[in-house]
PDB file of N, CA, C and O in Angstrom:
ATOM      1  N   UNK A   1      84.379  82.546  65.615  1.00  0.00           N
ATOM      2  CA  UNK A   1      83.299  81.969  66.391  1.00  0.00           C
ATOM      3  C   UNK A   1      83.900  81.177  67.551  1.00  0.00           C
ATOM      4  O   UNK A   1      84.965  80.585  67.376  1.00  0.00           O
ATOM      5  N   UNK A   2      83.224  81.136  68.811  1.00  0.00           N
ATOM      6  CA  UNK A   2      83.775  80.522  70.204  1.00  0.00           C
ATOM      7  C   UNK A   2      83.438  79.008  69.757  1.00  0.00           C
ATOM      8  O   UNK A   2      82.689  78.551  68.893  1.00  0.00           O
ATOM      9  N   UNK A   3      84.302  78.420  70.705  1.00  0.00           N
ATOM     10  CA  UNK A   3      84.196  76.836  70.871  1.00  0.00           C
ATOM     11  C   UNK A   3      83.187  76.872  71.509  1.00  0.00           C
ATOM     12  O   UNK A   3      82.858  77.976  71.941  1.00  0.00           O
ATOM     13  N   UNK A   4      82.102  75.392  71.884  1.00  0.00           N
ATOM     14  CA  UNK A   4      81.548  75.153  72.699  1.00  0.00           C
ATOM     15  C   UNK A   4      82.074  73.888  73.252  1.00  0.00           C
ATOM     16  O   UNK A   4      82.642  73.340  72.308  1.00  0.00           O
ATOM     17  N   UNK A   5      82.186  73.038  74.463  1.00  0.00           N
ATOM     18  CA  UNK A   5      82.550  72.747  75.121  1.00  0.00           C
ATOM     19  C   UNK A   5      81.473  71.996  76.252  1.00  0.00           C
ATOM     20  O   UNK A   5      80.781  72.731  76.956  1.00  0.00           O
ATOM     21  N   UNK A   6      81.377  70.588  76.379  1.00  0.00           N
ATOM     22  CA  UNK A   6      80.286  70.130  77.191  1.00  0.00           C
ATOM     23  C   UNK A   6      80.920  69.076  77.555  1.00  0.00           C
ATOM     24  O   UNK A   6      81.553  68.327  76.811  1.00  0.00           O
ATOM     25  N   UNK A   7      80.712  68.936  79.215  1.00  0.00           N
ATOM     26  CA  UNK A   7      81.245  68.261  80.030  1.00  0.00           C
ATOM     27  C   UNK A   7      80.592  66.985  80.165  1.00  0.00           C
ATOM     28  O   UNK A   7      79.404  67.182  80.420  1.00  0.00           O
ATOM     29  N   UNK A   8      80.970  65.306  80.078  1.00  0.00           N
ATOM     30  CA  UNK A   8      79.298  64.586  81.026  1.00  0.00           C
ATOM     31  C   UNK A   8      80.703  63.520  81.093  1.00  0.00           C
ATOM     32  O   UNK A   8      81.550  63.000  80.367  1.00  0.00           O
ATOM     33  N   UNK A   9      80.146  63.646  82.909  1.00  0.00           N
ATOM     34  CA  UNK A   9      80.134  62.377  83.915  1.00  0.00           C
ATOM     35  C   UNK A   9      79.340  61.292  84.037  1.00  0.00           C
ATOM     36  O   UNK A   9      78.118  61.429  84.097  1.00  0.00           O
ATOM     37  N   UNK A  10      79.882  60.186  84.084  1.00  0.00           N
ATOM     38  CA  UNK A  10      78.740  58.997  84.097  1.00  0.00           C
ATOM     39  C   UNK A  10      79.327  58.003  84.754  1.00  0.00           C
ATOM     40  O   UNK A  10      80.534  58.048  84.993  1.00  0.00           O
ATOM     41  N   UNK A  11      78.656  57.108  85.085  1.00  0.00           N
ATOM     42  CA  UNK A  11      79.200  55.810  85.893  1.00  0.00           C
ATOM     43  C   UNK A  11      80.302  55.200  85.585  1.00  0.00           C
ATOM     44  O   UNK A  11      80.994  54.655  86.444  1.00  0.00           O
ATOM     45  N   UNK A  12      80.735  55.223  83.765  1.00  0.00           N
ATOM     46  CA  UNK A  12      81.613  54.330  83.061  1.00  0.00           C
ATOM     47  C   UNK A  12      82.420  55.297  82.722  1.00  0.00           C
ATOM     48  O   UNK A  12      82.694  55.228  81.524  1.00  0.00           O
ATOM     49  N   UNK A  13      82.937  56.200  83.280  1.00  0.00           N
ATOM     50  CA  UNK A  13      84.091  57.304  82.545  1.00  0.00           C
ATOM     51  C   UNK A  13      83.584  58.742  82.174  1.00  0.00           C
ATOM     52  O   UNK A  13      82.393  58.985  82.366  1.00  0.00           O
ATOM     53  N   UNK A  14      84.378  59.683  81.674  1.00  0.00           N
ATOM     54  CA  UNK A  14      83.654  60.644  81.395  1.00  0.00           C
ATOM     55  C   UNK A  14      84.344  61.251  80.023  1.00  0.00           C
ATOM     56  O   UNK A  14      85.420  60.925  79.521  1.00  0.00           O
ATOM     57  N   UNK A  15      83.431  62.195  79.591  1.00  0.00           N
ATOM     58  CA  UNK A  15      83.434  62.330  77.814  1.00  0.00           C
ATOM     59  C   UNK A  15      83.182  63.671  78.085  1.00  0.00           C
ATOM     60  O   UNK A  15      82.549  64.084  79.057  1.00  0.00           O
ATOM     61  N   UNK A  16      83.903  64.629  76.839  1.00  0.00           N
ATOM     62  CA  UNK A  16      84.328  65.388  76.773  1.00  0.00           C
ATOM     63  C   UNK A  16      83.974  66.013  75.273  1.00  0.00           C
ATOM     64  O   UNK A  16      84.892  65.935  74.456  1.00  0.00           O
ATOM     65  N   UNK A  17      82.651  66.664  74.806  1.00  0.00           N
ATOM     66  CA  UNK A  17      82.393  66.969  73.185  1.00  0.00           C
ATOM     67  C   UNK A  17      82.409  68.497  73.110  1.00  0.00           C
ATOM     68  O   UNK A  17      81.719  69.239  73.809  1.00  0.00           O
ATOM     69  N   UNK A  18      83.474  68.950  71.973  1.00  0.00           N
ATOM     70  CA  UNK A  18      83.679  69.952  71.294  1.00  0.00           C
ATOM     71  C   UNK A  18      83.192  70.390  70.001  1.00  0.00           C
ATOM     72  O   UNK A  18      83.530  69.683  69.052  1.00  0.00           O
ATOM     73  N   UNK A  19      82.336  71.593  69.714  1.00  0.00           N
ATOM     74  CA  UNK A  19      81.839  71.963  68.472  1.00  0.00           C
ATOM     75  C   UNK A  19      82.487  73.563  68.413  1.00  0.00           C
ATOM     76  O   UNK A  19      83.237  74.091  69.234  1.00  0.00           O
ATOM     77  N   UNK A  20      81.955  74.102  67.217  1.00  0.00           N
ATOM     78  CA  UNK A  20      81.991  75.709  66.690  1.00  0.00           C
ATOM     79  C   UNK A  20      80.979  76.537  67.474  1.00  0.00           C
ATOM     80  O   UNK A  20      80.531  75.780  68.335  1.00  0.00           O
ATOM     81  N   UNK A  21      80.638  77.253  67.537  1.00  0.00           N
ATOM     82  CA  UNK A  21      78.923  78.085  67.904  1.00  0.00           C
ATOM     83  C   UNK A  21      78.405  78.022  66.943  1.00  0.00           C
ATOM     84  O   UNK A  21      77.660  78.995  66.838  1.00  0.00           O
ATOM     85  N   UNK A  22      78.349  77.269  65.946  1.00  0.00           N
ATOM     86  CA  UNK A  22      77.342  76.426  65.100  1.00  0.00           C
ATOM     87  C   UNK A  22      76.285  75.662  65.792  1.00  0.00           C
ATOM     88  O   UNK A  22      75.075  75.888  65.769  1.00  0.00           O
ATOM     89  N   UNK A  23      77.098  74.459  66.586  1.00  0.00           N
ATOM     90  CA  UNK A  23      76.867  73.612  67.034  1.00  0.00           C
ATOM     91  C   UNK A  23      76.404  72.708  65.665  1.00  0.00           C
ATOM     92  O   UNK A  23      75.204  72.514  65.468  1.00  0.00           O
ATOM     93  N   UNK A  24      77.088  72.349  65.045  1.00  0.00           N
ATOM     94  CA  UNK A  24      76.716  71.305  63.745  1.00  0.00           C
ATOM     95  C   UNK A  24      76.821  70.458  63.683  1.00  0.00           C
ATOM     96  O   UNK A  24      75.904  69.717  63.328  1.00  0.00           O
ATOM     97  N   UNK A  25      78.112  70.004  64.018  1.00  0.00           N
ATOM     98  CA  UNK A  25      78.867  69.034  64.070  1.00  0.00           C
ATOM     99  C   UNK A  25      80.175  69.052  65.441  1.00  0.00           C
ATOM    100  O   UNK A  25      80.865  70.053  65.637  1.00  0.00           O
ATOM    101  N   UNK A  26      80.299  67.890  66.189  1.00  0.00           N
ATOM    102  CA  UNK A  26      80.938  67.371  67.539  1.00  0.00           C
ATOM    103  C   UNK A  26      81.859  66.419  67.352  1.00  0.00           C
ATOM    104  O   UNK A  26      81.811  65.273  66.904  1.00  0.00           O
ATOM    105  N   UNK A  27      82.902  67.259  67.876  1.00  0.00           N
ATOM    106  CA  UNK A  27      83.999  65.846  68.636  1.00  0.00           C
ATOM    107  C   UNK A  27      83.983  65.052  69.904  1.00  0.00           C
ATOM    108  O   UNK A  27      83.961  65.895  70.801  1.00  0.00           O
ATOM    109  N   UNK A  28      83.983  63.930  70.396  1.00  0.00           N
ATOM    110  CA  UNK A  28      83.637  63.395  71.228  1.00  0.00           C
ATOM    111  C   UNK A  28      85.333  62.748  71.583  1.00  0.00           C
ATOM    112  O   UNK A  28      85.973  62.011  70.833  1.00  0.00           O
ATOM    113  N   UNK A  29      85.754  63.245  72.852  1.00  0.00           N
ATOM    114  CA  UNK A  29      86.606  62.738  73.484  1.00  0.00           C
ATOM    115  C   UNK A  29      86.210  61.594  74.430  1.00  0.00           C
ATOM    116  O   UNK A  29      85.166  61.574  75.081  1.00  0.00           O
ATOM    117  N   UNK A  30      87.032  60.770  74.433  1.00  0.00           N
ATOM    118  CA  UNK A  30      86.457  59.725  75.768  1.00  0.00           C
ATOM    119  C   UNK A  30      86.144  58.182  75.100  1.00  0.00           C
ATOM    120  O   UNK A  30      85.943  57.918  73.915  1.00  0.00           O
ATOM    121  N   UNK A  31      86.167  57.462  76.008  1.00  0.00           N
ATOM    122  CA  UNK A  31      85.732  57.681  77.615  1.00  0.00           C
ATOM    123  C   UNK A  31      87.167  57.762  78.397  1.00  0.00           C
ATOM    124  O   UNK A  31      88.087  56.945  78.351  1.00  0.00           O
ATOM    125  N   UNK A  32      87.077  59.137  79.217  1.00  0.00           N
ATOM    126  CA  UNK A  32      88.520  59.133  80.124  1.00  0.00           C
ATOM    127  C   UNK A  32      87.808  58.131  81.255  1.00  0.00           C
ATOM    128  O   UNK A  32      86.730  57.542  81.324  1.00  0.00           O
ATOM    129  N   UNK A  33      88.866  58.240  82.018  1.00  0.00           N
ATOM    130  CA  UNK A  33      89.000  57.088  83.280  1.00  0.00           C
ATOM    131  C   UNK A  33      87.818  56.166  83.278  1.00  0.00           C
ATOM    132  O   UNK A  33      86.941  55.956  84.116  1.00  0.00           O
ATOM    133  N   UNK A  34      88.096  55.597  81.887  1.00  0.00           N
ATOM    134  CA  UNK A  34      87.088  54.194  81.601  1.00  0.00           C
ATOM    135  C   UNK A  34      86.841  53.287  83.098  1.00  0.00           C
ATOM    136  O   UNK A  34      87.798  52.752  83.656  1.00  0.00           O
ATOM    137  N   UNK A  35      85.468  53.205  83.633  1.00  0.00           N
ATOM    138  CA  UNK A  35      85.185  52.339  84.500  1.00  0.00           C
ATOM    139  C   UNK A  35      85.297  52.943  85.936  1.00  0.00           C
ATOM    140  O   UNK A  35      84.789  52.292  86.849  1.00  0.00           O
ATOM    141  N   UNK A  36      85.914  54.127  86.223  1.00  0.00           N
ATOM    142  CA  UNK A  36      85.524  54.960  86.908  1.00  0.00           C
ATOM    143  C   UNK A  36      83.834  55.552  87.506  1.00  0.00           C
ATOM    144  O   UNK A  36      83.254  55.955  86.498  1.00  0.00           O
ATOM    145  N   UNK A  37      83.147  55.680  88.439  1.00  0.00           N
ATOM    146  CA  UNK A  37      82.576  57.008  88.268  1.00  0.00           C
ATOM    147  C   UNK A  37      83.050  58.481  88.329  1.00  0.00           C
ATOM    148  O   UNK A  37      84.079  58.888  88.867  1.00  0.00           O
ATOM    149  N   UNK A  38      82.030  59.267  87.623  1.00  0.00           N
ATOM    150  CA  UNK A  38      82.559  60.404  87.944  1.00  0.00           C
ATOM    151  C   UNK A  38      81.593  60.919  89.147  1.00  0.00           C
ATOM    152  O   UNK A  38      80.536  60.306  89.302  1.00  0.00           O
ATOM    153  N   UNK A  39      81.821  61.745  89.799  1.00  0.00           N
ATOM    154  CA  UNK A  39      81.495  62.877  90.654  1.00  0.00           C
ATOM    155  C   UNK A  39      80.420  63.977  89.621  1.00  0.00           C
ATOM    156  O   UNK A  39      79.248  64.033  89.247  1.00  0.00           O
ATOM    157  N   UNK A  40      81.970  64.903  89.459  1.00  0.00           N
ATOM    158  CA  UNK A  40      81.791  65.974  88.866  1.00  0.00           C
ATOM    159  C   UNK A  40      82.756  66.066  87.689  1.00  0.00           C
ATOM    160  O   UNK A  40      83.867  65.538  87.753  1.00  0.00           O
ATOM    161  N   UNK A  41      82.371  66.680  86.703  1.00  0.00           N
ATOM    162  CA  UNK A  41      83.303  67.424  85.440  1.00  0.00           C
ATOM    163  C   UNK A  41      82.939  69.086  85.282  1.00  0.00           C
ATOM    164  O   UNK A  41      81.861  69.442  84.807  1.00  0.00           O
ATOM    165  N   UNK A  42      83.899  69.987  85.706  1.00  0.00           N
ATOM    166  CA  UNK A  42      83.838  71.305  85.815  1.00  0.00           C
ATOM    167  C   UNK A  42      85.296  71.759  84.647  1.00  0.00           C
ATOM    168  O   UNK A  42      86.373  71.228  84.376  1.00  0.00           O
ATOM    169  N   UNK A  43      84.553  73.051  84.201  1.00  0.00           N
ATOM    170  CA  UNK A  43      85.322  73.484  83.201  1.00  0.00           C
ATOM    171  C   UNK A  43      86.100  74.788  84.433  1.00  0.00           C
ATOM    172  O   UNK A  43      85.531  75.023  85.498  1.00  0.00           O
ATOM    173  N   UNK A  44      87.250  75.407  84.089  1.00  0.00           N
ATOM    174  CA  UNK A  44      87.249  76.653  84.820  1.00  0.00           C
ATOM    175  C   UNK A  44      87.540  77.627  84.483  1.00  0.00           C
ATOM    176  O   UNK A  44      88.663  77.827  84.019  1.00  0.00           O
ATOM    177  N   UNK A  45      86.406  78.800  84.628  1.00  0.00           N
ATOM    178  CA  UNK A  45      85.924  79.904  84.090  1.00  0.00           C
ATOM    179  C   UNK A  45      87.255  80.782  84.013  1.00  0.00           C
ATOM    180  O   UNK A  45      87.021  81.770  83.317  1.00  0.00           O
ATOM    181  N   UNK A  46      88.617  80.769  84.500  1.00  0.00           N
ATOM    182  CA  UNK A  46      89.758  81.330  84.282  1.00  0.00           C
ATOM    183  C   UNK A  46      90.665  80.921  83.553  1.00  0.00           C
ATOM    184  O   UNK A  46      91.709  81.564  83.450  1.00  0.00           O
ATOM    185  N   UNK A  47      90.443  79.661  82.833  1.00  0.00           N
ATOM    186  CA  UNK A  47      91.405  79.223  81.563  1.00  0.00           C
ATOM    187  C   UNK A  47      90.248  77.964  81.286  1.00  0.00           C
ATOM    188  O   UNK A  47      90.080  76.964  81.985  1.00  0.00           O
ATOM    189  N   UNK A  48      89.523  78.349  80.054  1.00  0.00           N
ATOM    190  CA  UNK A  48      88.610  77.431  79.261  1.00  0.00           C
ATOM    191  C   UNK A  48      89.369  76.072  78.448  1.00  0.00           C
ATOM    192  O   UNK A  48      88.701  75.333  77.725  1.00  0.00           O
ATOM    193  N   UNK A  49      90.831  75.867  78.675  1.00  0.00           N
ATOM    194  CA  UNK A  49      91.358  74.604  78.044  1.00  0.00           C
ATOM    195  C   UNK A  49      91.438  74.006  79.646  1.00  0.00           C
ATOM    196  O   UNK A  49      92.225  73.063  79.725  1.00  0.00           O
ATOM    197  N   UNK A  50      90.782  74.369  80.933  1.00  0.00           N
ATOM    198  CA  UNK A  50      91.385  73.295  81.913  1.00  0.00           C
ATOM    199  C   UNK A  50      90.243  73.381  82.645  1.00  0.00           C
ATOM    200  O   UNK A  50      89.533  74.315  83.018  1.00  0.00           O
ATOM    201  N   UNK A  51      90.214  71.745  82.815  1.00  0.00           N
ATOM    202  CA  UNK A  51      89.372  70.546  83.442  1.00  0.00           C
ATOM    203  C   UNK A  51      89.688  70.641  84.122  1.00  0.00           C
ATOM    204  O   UNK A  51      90.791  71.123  84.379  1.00  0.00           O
ATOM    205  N   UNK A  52      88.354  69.952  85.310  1.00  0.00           N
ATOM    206  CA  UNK A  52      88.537  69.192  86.541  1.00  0.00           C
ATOM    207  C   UNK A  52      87.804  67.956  86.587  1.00  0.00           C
ATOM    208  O   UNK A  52      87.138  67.648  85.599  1.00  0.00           O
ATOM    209  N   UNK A  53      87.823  67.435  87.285  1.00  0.00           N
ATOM    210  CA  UNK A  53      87.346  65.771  87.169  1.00  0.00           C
ATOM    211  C   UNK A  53      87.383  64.828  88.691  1.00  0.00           C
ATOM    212  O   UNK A  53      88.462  64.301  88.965  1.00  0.00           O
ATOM    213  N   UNK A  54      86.404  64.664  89.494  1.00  0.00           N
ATOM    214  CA  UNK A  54      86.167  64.410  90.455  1.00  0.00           C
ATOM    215  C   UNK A  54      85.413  62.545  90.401  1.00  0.00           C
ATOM    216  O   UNK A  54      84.224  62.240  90.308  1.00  0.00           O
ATOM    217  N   UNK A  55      86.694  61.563  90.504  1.00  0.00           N
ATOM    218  CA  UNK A  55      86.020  60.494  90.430  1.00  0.00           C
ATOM    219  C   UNK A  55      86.294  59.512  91.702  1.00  0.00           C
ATOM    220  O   UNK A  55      86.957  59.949  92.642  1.00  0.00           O
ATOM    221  N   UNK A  56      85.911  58.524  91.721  1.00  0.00           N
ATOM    222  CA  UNK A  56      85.597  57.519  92.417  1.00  0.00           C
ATOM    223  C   UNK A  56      85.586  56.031  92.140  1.00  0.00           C
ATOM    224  O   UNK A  56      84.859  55.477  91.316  1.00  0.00           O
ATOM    225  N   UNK A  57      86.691  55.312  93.112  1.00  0.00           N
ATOM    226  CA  UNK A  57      86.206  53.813  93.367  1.00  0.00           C
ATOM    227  C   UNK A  57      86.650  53.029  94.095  1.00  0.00           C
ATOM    228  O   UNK A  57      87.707  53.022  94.725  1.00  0.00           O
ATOM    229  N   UNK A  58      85.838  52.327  94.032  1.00  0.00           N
ATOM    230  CA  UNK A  58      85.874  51.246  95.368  1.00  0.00           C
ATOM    231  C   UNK A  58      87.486  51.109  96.187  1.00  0.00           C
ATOM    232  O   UNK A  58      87.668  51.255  97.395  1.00  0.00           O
ATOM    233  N   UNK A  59      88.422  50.826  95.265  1.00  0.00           N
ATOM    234  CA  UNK A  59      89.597  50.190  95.430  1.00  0.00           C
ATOM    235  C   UNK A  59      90.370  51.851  95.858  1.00  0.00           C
ATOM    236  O   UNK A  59      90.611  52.087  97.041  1.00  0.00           O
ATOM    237  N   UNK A  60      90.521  52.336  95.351  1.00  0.00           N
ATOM    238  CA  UNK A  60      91.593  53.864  95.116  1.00  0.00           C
ATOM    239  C   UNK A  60      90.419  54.765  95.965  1.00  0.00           C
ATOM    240  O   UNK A  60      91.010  55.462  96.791  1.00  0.00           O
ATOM    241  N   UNK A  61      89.170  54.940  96.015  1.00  0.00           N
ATOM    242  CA  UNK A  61      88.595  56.344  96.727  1.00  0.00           C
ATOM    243  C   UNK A  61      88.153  57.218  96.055  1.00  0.00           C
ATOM    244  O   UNK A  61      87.752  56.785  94.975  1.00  0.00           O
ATOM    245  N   UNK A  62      88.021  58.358  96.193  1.00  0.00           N
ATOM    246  CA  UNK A  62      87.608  59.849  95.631  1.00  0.00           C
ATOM    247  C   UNK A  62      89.501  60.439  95.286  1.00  0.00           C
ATOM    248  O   UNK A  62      90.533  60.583  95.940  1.00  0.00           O
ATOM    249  N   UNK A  63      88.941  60.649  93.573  1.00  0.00           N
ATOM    250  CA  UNK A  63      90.379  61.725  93.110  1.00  0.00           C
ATOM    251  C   UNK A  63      90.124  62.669  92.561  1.00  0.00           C
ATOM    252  O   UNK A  63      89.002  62.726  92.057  1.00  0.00           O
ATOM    253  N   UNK A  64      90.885  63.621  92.438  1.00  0.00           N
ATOM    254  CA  UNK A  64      90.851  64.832  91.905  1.00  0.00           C
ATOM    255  C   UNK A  64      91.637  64.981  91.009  1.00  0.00           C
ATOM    256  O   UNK A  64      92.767  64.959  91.496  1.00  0.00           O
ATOM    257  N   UNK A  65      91.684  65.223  89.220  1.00  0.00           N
ATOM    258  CA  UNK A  65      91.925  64.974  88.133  1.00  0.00           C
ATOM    259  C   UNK A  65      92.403  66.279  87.733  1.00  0.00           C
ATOM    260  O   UNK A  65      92.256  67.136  88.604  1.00  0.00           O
ATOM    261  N   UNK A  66      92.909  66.647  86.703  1.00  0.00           N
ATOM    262  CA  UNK A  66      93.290  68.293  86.357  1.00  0.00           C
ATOM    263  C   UNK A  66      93.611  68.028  84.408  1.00  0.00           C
ATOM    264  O   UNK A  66      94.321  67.106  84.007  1.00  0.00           O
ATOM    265  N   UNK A  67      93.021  68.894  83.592  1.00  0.00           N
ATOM    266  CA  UNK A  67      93.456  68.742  82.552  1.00  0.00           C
ATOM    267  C   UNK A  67      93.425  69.919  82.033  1.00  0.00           C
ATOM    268  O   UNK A  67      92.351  70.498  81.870  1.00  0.00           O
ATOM    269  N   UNK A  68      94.926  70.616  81.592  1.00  0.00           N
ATOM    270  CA  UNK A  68      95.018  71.490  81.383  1.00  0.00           C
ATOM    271  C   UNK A  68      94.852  72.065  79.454  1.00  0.00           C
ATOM    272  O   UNK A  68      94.852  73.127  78.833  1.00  0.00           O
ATOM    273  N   UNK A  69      94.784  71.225  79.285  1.00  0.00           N
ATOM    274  CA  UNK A  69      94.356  70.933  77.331  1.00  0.00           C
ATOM    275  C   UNK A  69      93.240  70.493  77.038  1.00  0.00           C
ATOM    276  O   UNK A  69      93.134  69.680  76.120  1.00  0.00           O
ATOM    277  N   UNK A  70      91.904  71.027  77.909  1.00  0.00           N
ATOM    278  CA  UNK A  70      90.619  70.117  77.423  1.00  0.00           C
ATOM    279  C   UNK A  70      90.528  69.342  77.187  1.00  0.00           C
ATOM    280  O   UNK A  70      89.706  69.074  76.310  1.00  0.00           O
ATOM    281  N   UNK A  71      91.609  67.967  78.022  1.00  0.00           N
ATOM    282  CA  UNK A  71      90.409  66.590  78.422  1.00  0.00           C
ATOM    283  C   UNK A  71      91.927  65.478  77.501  1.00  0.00           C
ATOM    284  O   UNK A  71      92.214  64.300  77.715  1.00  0.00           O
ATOM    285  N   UNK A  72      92.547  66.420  76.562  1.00  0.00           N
ATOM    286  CA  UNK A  72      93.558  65.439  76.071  1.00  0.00           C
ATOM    287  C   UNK A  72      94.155  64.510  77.020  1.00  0.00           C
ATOM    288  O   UNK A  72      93.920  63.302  77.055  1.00  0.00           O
ATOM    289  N   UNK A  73      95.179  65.341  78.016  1.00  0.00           N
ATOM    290  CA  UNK A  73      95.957  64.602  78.957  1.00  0.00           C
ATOM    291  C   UNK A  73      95.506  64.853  80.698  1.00  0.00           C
ATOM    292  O   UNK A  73      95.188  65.942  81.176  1.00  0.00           O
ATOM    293  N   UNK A  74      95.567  63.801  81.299  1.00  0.00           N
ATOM    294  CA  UNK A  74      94.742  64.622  82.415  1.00  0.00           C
ATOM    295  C   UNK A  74      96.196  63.863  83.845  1.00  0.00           C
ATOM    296  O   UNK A  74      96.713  62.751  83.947  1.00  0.00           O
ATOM    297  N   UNK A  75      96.393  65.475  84.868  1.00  0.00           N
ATOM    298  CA  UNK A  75      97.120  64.434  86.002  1.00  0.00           C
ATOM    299  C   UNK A  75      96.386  64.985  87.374  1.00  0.00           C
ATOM    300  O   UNK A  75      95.344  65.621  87.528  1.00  0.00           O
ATOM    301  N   UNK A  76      97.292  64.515  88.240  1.00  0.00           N
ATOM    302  CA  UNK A  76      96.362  64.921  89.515  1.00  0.00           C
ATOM    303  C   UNK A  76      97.138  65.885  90.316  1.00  0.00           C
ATOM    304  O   UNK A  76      98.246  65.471  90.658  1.00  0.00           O
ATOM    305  N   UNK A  77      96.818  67.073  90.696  1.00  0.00           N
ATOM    306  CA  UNK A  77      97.071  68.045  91.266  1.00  0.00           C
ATOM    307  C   UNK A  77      97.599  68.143  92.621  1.00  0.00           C
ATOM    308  O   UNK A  77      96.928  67.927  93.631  1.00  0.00           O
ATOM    309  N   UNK A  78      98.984  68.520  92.599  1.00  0.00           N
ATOM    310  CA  UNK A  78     100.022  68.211  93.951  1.00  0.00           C
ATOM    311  C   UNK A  78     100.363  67.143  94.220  1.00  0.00           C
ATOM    312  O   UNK A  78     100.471  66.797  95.396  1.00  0.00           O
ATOM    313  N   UNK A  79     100.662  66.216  93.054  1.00  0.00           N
ATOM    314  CA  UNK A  79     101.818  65.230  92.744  1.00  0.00           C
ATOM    315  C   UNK A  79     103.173  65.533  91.939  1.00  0.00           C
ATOM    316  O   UNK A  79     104.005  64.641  91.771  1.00  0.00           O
TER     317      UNK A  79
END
């Protein structure tokens, strides 16, 4: 049975919940970049273990996030 996989951005970080195609029972990763907003959280349709993550703030700006293990470890792309 496939994983399912659901992305959510929010003002305070963003979270990351994994189930079966049950959907029965969820793991809840997070909160990544606690105190952040997010933008966007996009999965990508050419390798389903890697994130993207589009956040924001005041001090640092708009970044662009990359996680290539679904949400475990996340760095930023062309550093």
């Amino acid at each position: 049975m496939s994983t399912v996989r659901v992305s959510v951005g929010t003002r305070k970080g963003a979270f990351v919940l994994t189930s079966d195609g049950k959907r029965e029972k969820w793991d809840v990763s997070g909160p990544h970049f606690a105190g952040w907003e997010m933008y966007h959280l996009k999965g990508s349709p050419a390798d389903p273990n890697r994130l993207y993550a589009s956040q924001t703030s005041g001090w640092f700006g708009q970044i662009i996030q990359r996680s290539d293990d679904g949400g475990k470890t996340w760095f930023q792309p062309g550093t």
